[in-house]
PyMOL Python script that loads the backbone (N, CA, C, O; Angstrom):
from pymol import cmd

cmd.read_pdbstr("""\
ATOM      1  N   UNK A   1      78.738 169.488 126.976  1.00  0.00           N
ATOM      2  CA  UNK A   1      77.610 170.159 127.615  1.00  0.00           C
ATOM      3  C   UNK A   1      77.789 170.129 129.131  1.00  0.00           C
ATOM      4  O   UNK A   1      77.956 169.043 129.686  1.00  0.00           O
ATOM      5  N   UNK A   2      77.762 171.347 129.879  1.00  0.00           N
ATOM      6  CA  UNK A   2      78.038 171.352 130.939  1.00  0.00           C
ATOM      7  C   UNK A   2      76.384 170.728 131.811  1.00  0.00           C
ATOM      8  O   UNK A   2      75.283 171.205 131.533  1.00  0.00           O
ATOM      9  N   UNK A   3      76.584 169.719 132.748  1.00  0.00           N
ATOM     10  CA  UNK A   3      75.755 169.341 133.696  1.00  0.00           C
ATOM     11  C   UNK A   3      74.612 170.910 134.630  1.00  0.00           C
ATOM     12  O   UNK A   3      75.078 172.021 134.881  1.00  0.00           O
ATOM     13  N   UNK A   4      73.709 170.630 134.820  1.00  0.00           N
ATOM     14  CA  UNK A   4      72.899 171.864 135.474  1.00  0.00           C
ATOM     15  C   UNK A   4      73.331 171.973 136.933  1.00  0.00           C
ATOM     16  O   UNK A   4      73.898 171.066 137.542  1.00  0.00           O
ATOM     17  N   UNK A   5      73.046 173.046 137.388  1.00  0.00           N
ATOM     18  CA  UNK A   5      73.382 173.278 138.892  1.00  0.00           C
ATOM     19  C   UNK A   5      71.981 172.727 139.327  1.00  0.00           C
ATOM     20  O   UNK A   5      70.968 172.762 138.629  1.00  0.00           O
ATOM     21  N   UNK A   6      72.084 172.222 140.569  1.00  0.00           N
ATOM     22  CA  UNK A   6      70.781 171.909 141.787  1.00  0.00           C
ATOM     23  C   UNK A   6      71.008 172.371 142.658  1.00  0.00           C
ATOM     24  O   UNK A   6      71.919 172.224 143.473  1.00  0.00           O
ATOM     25  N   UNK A   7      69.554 173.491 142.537  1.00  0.00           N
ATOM     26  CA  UNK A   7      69.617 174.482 144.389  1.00  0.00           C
ATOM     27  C   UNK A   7      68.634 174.015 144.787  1.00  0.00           C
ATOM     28  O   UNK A   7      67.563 173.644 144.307  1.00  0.00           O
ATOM     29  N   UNK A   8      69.340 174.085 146.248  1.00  0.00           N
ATOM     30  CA  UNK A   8      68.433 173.313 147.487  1.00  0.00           C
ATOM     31  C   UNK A   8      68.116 174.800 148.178  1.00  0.00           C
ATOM     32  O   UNK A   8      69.062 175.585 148.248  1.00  0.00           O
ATOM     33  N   UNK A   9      66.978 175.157 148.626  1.00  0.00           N
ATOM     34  CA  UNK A   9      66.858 176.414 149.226  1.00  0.00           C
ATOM     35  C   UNK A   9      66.154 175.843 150.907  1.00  0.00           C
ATOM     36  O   UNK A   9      65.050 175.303 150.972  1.00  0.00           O
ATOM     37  N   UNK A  10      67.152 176.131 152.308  1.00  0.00           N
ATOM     38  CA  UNK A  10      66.864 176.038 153.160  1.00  0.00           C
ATOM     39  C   UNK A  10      66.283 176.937 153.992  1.00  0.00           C
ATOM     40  O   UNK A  10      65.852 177.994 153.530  1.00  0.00           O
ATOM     41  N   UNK A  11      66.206 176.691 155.118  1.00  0.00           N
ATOM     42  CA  UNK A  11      65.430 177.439 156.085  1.00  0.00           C
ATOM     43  C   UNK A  11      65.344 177.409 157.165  1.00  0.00           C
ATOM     44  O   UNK A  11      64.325 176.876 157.604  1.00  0.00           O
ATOM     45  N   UNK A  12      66.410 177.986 158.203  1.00  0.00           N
ATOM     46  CA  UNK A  12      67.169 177.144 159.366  1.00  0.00           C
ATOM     47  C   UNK A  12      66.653 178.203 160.861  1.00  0.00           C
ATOM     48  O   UNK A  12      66.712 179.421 161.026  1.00  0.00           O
ATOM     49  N   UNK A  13      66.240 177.271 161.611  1.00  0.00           N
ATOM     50  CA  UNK A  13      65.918 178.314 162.876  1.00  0.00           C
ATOM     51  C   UNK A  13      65.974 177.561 163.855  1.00  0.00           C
ATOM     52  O   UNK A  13      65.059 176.744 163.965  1.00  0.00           O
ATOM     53  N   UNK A  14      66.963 177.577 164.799  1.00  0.00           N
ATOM     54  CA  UNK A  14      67.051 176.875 166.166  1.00  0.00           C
ATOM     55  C   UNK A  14      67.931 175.321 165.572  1.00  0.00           C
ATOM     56  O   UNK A  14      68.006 174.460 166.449  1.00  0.00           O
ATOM     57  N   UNK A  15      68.497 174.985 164.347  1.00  0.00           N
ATOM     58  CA  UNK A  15      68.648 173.722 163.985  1.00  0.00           C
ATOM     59  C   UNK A  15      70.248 173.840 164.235  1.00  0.00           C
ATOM     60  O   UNK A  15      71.069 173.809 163.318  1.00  0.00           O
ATOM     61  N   UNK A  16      70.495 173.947 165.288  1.00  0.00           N
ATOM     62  CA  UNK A  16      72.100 173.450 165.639  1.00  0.00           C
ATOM     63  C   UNK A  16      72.041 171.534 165.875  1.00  0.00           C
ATOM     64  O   UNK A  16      72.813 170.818 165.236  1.00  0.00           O
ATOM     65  N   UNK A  17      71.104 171.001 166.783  1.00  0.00           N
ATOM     66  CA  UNK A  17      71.334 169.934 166.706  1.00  0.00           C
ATOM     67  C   UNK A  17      71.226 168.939 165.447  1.00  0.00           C
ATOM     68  O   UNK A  17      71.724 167.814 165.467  1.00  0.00           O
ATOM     69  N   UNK A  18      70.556 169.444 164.399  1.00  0.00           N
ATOM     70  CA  UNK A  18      70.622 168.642 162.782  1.00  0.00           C
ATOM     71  C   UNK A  18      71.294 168.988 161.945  1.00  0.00           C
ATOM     72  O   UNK A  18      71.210 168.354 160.892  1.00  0.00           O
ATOM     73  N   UNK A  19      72.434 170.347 162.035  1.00  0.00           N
ATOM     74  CA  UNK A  19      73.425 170.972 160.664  1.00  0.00           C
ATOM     75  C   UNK A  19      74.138 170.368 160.511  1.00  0.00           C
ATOM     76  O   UNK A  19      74.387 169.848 159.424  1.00  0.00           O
ATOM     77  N   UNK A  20      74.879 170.163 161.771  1.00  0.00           N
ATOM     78  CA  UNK A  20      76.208 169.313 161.042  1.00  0.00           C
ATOM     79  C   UNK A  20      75.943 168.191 159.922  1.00  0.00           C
ATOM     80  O   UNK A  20      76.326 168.265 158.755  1.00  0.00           O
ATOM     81  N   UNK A  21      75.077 166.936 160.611  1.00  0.00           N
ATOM     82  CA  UNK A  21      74.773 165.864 160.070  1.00  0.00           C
ATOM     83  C   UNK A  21      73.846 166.400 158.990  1.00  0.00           C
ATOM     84  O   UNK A  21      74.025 165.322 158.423  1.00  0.00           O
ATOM     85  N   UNK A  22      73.291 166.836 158.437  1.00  0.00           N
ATOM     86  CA  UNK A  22      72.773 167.577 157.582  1.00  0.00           C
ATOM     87  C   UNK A  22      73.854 168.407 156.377  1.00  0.00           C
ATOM     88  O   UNK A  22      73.293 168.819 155.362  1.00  0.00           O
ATOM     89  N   UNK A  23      74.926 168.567 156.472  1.00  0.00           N
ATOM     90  CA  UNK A  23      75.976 169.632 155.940  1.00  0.00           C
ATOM     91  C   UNK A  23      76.323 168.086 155.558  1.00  0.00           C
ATOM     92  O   UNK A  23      75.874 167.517 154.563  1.00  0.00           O
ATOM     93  N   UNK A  24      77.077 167.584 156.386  1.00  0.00           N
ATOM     94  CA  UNK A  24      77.577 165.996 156.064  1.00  0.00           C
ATOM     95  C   UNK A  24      76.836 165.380 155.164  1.00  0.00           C
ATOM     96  O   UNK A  24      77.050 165.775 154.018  1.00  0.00           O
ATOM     97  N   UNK A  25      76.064 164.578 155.271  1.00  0.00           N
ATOM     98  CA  UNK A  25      74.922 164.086 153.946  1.00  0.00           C
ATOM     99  C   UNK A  25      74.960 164.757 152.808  1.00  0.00           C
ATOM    100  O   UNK A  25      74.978 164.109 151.762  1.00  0.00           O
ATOM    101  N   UNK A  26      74.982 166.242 152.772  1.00  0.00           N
ATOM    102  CA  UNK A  26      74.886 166.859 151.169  1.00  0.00           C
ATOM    103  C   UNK A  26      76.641 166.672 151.152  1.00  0.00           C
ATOM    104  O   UNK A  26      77.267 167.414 150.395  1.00  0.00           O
ATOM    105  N   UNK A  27      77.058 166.118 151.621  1.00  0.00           N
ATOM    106  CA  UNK A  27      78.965 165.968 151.189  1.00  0.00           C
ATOM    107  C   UNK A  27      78.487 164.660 150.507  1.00  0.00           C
ATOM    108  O   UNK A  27      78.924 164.582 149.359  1.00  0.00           O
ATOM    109  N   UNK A  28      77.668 163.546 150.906  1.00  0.00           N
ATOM    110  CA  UNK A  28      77.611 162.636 150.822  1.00  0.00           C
ATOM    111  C   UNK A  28      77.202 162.155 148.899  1.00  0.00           C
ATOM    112  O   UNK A  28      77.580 161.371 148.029  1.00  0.00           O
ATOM    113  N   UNK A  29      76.185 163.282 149.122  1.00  0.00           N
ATOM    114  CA  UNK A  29      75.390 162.919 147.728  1.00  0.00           C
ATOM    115  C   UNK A  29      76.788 162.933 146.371  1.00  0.00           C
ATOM    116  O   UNK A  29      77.978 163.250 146.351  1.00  0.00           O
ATOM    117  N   UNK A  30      75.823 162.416 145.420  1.00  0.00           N
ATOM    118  CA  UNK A  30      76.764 162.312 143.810  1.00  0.00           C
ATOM    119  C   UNK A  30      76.846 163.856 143.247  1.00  0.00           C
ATOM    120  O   UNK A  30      77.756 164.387 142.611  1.00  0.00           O
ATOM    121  N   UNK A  31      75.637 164.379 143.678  1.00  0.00           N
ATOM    122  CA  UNK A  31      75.656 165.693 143.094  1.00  0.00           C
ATOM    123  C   UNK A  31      76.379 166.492 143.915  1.00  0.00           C
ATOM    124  O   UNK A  31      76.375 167.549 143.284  1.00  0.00           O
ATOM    125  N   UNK A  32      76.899 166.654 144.749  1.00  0.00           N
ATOM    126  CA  UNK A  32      77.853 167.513 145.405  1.00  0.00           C
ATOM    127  C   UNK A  32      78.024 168.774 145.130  1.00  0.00           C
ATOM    128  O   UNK A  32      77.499 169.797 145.571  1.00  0.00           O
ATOM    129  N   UNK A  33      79.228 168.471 143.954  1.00  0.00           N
ATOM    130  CA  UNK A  33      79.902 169.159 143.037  1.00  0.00           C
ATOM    131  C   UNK A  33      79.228 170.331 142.652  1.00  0.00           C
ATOM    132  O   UNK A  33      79.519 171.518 142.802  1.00  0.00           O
ATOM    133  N   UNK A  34      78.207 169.728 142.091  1.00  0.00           N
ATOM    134  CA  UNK A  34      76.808 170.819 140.774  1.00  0.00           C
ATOM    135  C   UNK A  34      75.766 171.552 142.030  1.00  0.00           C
ATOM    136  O   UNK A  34      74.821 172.284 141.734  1.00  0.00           O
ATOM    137  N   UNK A  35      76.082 171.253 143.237  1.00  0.00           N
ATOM    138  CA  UNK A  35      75.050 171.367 144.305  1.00  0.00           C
ATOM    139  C   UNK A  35      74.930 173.260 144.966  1.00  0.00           C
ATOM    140  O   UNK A  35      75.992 173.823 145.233  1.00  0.00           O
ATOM    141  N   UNK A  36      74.202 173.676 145.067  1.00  0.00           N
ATOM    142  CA  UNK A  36      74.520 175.114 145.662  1.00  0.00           C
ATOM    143  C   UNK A  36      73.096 175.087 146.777  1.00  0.00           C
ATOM    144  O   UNK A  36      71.928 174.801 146.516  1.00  0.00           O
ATOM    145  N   UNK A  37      73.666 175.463 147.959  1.00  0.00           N
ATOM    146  CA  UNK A  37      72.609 175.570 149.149  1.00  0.00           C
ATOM    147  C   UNK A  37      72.484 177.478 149.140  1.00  0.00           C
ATOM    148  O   UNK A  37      73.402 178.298 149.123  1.00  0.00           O
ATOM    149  N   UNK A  38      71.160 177.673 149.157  1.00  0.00           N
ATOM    150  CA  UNK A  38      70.521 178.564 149.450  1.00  0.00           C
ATOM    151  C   UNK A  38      69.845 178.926 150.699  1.00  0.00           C
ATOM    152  O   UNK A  38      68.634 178.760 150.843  1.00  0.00           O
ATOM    153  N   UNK A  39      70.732 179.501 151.759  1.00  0.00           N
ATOM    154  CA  UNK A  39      70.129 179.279 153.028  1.00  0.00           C
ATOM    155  C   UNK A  39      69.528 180.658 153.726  1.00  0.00           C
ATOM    156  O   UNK A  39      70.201 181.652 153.454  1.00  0.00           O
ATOM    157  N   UNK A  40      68.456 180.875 154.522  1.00  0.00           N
ATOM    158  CA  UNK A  40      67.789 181.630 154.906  1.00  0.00           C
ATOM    159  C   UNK A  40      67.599 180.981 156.410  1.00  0.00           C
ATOM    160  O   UNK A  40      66.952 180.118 157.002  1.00  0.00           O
ATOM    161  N   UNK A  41      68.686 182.069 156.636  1.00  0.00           N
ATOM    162  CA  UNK A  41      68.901 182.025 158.434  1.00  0.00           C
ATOM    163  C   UNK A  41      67.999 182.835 159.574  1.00  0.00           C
ATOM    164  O   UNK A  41      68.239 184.024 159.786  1.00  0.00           O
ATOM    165  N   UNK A  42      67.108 182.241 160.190  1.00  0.00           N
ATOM    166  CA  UNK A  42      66.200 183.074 160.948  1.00  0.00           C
ATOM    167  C   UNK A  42      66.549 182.875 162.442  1.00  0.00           C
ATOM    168  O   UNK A  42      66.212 181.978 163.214  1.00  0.00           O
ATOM    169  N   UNK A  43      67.448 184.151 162.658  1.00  0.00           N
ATOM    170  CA  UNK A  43      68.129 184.350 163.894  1.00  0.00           C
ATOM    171  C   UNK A  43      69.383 183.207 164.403  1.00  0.00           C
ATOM    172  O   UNK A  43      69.157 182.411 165.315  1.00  0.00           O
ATOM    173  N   UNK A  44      70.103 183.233 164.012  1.00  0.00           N
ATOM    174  CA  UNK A  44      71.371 182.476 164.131  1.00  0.00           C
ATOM    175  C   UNK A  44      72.054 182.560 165.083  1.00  0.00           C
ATOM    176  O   UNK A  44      72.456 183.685 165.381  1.00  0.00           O
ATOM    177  N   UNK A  45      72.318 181.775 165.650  1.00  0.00           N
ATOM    178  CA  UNK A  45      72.970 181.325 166.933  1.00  0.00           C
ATOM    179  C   UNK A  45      74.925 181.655 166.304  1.00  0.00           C
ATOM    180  O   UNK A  45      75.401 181.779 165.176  1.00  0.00           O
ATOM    181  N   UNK A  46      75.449 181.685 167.475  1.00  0.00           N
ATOM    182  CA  UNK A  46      77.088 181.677 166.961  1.00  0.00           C
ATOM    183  C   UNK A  46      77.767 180.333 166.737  1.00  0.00           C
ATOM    184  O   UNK A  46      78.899 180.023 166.364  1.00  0.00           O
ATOM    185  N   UNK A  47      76.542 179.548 167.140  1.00  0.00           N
ATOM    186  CA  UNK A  47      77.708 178.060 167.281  1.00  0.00           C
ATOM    187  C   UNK A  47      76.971 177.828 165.589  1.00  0.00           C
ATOM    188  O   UNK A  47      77.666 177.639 164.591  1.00  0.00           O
ATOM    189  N   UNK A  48      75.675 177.885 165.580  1.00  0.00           N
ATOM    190  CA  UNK A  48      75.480 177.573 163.857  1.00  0.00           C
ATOM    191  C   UNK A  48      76.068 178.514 162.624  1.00  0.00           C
ATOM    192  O   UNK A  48      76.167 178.042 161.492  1.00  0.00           O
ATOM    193  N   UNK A  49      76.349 179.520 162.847  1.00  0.00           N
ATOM    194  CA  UNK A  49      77.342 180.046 161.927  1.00  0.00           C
ATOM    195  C   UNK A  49      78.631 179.527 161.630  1.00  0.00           C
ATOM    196  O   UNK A  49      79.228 179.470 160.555  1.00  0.00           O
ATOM    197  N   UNK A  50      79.094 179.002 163.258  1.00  0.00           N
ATOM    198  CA  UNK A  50      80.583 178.640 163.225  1.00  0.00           C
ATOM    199  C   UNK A  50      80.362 177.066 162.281  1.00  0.00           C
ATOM    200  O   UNK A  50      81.175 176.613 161.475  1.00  0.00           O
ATOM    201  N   UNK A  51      79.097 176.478 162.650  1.00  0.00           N
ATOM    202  CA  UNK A  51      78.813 175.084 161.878  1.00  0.00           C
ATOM    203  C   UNK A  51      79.061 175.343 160.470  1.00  0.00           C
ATOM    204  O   UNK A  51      79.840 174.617 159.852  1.00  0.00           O
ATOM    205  N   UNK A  52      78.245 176.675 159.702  1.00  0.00           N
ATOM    206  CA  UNK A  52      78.176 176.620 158.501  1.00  0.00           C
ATOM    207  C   UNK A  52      79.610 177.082 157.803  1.00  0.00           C
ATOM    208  O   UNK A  52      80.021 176.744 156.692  1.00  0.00           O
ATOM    209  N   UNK A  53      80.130 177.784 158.586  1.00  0.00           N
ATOM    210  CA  UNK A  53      81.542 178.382 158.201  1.00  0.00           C
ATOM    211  C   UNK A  53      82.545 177.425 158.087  1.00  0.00           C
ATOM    212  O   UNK A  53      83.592 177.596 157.462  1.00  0.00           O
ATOM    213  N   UNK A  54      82.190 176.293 158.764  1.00  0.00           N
ATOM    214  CA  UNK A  54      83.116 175.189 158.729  1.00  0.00           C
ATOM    215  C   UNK A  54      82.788 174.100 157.467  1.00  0.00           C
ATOM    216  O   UNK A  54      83.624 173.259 157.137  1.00  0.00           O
ATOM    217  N   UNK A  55      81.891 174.183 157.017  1.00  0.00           N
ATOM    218  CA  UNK A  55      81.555 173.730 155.722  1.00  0.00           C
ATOM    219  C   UNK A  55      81.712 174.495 154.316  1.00  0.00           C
ATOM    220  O   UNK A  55      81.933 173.890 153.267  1.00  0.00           O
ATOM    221  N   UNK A  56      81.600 175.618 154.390  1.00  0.00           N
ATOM    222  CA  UNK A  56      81.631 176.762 153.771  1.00  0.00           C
ATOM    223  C   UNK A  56      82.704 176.841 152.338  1.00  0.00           C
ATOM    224  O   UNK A  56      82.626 177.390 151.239  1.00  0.00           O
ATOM    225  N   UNK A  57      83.799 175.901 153.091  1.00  0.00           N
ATOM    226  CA  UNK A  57      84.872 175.760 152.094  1.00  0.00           C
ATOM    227  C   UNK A  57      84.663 174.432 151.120  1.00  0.00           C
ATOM    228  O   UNK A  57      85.458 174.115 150.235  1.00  0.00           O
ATOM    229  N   UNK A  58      83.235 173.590 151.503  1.00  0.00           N
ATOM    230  CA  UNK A  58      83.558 172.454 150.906  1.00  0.00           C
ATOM    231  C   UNK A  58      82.117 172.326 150.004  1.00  0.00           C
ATOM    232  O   UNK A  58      81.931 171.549 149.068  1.00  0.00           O
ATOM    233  N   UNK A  59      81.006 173.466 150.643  1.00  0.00           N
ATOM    234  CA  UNK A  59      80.044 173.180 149.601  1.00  0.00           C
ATOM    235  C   UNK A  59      79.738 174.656 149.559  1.00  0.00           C
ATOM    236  O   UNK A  59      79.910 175.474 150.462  1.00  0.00           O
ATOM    237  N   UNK A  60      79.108 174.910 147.991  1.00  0.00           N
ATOM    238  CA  UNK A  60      78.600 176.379 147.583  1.00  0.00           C
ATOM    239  C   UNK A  60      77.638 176.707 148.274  1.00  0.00           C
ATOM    240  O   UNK A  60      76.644 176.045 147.978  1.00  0.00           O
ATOM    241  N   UNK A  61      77.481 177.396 149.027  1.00  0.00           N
ATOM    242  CA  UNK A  61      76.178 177.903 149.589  1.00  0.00           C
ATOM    243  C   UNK A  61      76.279 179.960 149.628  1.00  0.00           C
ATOM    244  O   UNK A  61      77.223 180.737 149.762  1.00  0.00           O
ATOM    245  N   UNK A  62      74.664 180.164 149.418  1.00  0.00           N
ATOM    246  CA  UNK A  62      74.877 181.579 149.755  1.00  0.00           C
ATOM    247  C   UNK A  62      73.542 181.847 151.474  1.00  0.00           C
ATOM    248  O   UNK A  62      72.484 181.335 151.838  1.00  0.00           O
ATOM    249  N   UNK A  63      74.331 182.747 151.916  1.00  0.00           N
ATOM    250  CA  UNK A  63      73.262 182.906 153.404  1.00  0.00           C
ATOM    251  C   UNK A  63      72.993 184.097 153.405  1.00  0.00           C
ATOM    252  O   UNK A  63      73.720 185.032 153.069  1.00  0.00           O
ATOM    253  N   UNK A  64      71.520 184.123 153.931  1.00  0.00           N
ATOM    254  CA  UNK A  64      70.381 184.672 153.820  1.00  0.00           C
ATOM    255  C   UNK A  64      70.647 185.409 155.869  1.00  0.00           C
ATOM    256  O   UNK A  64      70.035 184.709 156.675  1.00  0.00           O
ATOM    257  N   UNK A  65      71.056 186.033 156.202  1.00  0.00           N
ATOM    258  CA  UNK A  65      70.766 186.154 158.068  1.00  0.00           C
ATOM    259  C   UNK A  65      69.445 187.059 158.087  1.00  0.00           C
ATOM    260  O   UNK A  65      69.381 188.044 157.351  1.00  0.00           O
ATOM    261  N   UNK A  66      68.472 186.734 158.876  1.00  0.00           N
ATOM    262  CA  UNK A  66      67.413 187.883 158.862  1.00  0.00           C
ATOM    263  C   UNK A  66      66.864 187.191 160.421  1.00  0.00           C
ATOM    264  O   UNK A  66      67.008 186.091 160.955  1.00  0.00           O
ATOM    265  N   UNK A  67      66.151 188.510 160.809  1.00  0.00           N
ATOM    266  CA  UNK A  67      65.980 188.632 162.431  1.00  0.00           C
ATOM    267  C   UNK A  67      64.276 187.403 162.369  1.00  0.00           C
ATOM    268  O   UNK A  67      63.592 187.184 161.369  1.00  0.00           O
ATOM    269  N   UNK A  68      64.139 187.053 163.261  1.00  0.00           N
ATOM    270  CA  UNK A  68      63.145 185.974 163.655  1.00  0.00           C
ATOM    271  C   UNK A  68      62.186 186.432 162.862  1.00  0.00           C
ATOM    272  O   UNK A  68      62.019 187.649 162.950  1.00  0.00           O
ATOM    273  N   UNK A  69      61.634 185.980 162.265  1.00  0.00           N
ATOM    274  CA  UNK A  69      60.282 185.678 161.223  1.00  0.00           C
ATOM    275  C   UNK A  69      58.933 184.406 161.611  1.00  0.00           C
ATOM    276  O   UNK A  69      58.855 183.183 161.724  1.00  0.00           O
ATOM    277  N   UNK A  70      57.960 185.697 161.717  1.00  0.00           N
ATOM    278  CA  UNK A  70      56.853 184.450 161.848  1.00  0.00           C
ATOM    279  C   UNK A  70      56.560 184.078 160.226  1.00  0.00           C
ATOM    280  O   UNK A  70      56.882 184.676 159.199  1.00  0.00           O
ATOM    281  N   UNK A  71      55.666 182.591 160.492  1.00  0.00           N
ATOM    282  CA  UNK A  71      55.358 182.107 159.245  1.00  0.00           C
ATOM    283  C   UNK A  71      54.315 183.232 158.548  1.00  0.00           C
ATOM    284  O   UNK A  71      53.876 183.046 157.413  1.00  0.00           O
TER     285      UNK A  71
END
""", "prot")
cmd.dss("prot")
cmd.show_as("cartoon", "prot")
cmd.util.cbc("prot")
cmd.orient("prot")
C-alpha cells in the first residue's frame, strides 16, 4: 500500500528573509519524500524565485505567481 501524499499549501509575500530556512526544515521533516508544497506567490521578488528554484530540485512543489492581492 502506497503511503498518502501531504500538501502543505503556502502563501508567500515579501518572505525572502524566512524561505530559505523554511525550504530547509521541510528537507528536514520524515515526510519529505510524500511531501508536495503548494505555493501561492503574491508578487515575487527575483531573489525569492531564485530561493525557490534552488530547492525546486529537492522538494515537489507547484507555484502559484499572481500580482499583489489584498486579503
Amino acid at each position: 500500500m502506497d503511503s498518502p501524499k501531504v500538501s502543505v499549501i503556502l502563501s508567500l509575500y515579501r518572505a525572502e528573509r524566512f524561505l530559505r530556512r523554511y525550504l530547509e526544515n521541510v528537507l528536514e521533516q520524515t515526510l519529505c519524500d510524500r511531501l508536495e508544497l503548494s505555493i501561492v506567490h503574491n508578487d515575487p521578488t527575483e531573489s525569492e524565485r531564485a530561493i525557490l528554484d534552488g530547492f525546486a530540485s529537492r522538494i515537489s512543489m507547484v507555484r502559484c505567481e499572481v500580482p499583489r492581492e489584498n486579503l
